[in-house]
C-alpha positions in Angstrom: 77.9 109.8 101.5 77.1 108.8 105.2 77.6 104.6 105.7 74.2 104.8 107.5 72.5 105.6 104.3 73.5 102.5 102.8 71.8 100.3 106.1 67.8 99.0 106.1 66.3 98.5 108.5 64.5 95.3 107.8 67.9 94.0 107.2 68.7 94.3 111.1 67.7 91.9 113.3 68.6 92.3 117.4 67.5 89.2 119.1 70.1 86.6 116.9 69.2 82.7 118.2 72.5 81.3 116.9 75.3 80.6 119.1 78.2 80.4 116.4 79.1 82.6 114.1 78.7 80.6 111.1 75.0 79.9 112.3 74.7 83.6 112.5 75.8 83.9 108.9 72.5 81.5 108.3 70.5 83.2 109.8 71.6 86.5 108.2 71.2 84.6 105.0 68.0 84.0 105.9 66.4 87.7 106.4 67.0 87.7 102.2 65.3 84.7 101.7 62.6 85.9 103.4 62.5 88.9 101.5 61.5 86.8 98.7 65.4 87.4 97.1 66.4 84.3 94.8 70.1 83.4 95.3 72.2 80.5 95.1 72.4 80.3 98.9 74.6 77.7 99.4 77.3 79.0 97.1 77.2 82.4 98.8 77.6 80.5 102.0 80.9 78.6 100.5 82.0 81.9 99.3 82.0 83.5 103.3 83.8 79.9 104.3 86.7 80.3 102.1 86.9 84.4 103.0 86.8 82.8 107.3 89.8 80.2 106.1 92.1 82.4 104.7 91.5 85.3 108.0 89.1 84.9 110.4 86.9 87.7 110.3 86.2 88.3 114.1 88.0 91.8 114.2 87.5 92.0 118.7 85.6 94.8 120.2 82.4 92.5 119.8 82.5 92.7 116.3 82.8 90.3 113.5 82.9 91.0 109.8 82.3 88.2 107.6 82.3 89.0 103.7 82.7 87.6 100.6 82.7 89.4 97.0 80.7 86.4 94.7 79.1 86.3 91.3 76.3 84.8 93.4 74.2 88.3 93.8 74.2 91.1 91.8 74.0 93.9 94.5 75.1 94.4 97.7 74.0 93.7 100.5 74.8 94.8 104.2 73.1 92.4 107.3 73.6 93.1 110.7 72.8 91.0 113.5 73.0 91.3 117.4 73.4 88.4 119.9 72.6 89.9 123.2 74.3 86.7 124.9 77.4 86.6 122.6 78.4 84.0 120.2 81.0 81.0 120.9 84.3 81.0 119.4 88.4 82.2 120.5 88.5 86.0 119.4 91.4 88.5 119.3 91.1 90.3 122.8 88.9 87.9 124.5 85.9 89.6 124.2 82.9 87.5 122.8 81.4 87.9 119.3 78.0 90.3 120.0 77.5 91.6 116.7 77.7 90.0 113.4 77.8 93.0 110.2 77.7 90.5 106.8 78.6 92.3 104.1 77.7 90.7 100.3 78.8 92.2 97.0 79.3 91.1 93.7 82.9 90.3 92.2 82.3 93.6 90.3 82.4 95.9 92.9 85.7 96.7 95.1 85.8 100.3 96.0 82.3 100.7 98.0 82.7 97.2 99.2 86.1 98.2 101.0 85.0 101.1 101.9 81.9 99.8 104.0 83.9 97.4 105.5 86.4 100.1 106.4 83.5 102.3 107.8 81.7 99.5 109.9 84.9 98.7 111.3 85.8 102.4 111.9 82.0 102.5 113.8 83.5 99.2 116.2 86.5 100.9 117.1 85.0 104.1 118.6 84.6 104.0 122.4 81.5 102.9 123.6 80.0 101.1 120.6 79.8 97.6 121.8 77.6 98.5 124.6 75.5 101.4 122.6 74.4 98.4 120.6 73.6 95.8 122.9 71.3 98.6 124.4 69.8 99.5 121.2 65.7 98.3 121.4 65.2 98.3 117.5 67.0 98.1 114.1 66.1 102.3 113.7 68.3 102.8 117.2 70.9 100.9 115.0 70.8 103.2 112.1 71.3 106.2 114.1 74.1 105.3 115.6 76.1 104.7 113.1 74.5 108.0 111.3 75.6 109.9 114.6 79.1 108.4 114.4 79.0 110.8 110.9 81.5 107.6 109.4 81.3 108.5 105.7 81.9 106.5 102.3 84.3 108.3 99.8 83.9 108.4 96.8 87.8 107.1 95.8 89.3 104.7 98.1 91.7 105.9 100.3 94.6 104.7 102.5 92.3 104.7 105.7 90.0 101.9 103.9 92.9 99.2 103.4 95.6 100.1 106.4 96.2 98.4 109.3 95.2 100.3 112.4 97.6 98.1 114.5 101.3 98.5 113.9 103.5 96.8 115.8 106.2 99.0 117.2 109.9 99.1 119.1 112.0 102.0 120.4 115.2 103.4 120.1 115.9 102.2 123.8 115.0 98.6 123.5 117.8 95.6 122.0 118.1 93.4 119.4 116.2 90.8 121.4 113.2 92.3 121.9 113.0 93.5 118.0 113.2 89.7 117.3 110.7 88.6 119.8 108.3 91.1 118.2 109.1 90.1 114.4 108.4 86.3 115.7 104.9 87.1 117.6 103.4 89.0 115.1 105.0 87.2 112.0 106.5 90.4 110.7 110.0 91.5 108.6 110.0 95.2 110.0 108.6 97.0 112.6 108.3 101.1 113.2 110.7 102.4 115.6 108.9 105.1 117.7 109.5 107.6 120.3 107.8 108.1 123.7 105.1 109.8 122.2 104.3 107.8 119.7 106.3 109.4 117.1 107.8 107.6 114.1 111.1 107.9 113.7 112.7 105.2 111.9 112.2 101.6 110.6 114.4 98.1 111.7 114.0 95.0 109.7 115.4 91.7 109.1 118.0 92.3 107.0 119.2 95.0 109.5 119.5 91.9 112.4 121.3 90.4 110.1 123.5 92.6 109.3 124.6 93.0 112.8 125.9 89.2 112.5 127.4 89.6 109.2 129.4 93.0 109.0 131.6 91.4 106.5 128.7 90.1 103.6 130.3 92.0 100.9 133.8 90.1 102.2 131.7 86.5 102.7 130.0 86.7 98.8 133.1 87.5 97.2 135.2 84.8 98.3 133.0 81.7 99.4 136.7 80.2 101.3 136.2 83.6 103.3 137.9 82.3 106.9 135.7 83.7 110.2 137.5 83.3 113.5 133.9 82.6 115.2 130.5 81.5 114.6 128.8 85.2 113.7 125.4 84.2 114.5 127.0 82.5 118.1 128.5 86.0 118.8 125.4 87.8 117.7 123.1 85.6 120.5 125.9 87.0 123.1 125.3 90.6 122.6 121.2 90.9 121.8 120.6 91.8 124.9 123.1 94.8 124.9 122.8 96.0 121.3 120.2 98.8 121.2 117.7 99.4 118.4 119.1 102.6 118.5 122.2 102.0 117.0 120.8 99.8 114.1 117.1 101.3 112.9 117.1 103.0 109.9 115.2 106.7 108.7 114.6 106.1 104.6 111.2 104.9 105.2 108.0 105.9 103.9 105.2 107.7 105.1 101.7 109.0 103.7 98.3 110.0 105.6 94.9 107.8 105.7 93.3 110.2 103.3 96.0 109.9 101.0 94.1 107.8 97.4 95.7 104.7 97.7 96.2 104.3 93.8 99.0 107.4 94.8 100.6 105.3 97.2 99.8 102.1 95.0 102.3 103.5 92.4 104.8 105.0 94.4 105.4 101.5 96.0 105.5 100.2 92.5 108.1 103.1 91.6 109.9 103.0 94.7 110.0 98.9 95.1 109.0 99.3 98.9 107.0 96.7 100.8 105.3 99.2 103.4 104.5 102.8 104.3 103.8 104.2 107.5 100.3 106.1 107.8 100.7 109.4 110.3 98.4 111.8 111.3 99.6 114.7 113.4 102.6 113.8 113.9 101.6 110.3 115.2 101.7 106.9 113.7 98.2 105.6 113.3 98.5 102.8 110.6 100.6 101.0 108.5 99.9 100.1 104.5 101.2 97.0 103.3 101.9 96.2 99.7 100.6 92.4 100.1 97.2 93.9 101.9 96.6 95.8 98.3 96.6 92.4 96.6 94.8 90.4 99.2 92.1 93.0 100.2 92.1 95.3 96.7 92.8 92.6 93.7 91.3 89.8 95.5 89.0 90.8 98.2 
């Protein structure tokens, strides 16, 4: 099924008044009210709060997805809003909040509802949206751009719906010292080692930096009174500039593509005890799947 078909039109507004995006969740709000729909407003609205304080929902490009899966209403809905001026508020890549897609859903429902989110974000990503929209003279102009961007809706969810499309990466040329500076900034345990054409070809973590420090761990659990000539972690500060991921990143990684069901991948990471697996897609790495994003974006929306 084609994401435009699930879009109305009177559910589109492009002349937004707000200037924050919590305003613009109001006002959003407030095209259902007006439709005459009974809801318990106010606990829909504390519903999208607690979603913007665990992640802030302003995904860059222009685009912001607030969301909230709530006994509240008993079908979805899917708002859209467009502030020709842009909202107020830090984003991602510096580029100001111009459209506002609300998505509501009932607890019930977790398939479709990460799949629209998946396909509205897929729609922000493509090159030229932001501006297409901003030029767009009525909520029908809307519709058929996303019904010309032919982003569908499965009907299982797939990997592509819950991966993240930005993975951060090292290569096999760069040191120990950079691998840590990129663990620290983007508050990961492992990154994807890649080649120079974007290639994955292996996987560094943590426990592979600390390794590096500690060649002697088996030695150092057995006997606790186990005597080291120097500081390890001194001597390992010495050499990250020289050691090279090269000679530390590992190959038994996993890897699936983003049409893979992610129930498949679900249970292989059960199976297999394995935190992540690299998404590819012709030979490229395009995503990442996290075993923590299945519980915070499957299990509790």
């Amino acid at each position: 099924m084609k994401l435009a078909n699930l879009l109305l039109e009177r559910r589109i507004t492009l002349d937004l008044k707000s200037r924050t995006k919590d305003d613009a969740v109001r006002e959003l709000i407030d095209m259902i009210r007006q439709e005459g729909v009974k809801l318990d407003f106010e606990s829909v609205l504390g519903a999208i709060r607690e979603r913007e304080e665990i992640e802030n929902t302003s995904y860059g490009h222009g685009f912001a997805f607030p969301h909230a899966r709530t006994d509240a209403v008993g079908e979805m809905f899917i708002l859209i809003g467009v502030s020709r001026t842009g909202l107020e508020g830090k984003t991602s890549d510096q580029v100001p909040v111009h459209v506002v897609c609300l998505l509501l859903t009932p607890s019930t429902i977790a398939k479709l509802y990460l799949q629209t989110l998946s396909g509205l974000a897929t729609f922000a990503r493509l090159p030229g949206t932001l501006d297409k929209v901003k030029a767009a003279g009525s909520p029908a102009d809307i519709v058929k751009l996303i019904s010309d961007a032919n982003v569908t809706v499965d009907k299982e969810l797939m990997v592509k719906d819950v991966m993240r499309h930005h993975v951060a990466t090292v290569r096999p040329d760069d040191t120990l010292k950079d691998v840590a500076n990129q663990m620290f900034r983007h508050r990961l345990s492992a990154l994807a080692v890649v080649d120079d054409a974007g290639k994955l070809v292996g996987i560094i973590n943590d426990r592979d930096l600390i390794k590096v420090a500690l060649p002697d761990y088996k030695a150092l659990i057995s006997n606790l009174n186990y005597s080291m000539d120097v500081e390890p972690f001194e001597e390992l500060l010495k050499q990250e500039d020289k050691i090279k991921v090269s000679e530390l990143y590992r190959t038994d990684y996993e890897v699936t593509t983003p049409e893979t069901r992610i129930v498949e991948v679900a249970a292989m990471m059960i199976f297999k005890d394995v935190r992540r697996v690299f998404v590819s897609q012709k030979g490229k790495l395009v995503g990442v799947l996290l075993r923590k994003d299945i519980v915070n974006m499957v299990i509790r929306g």
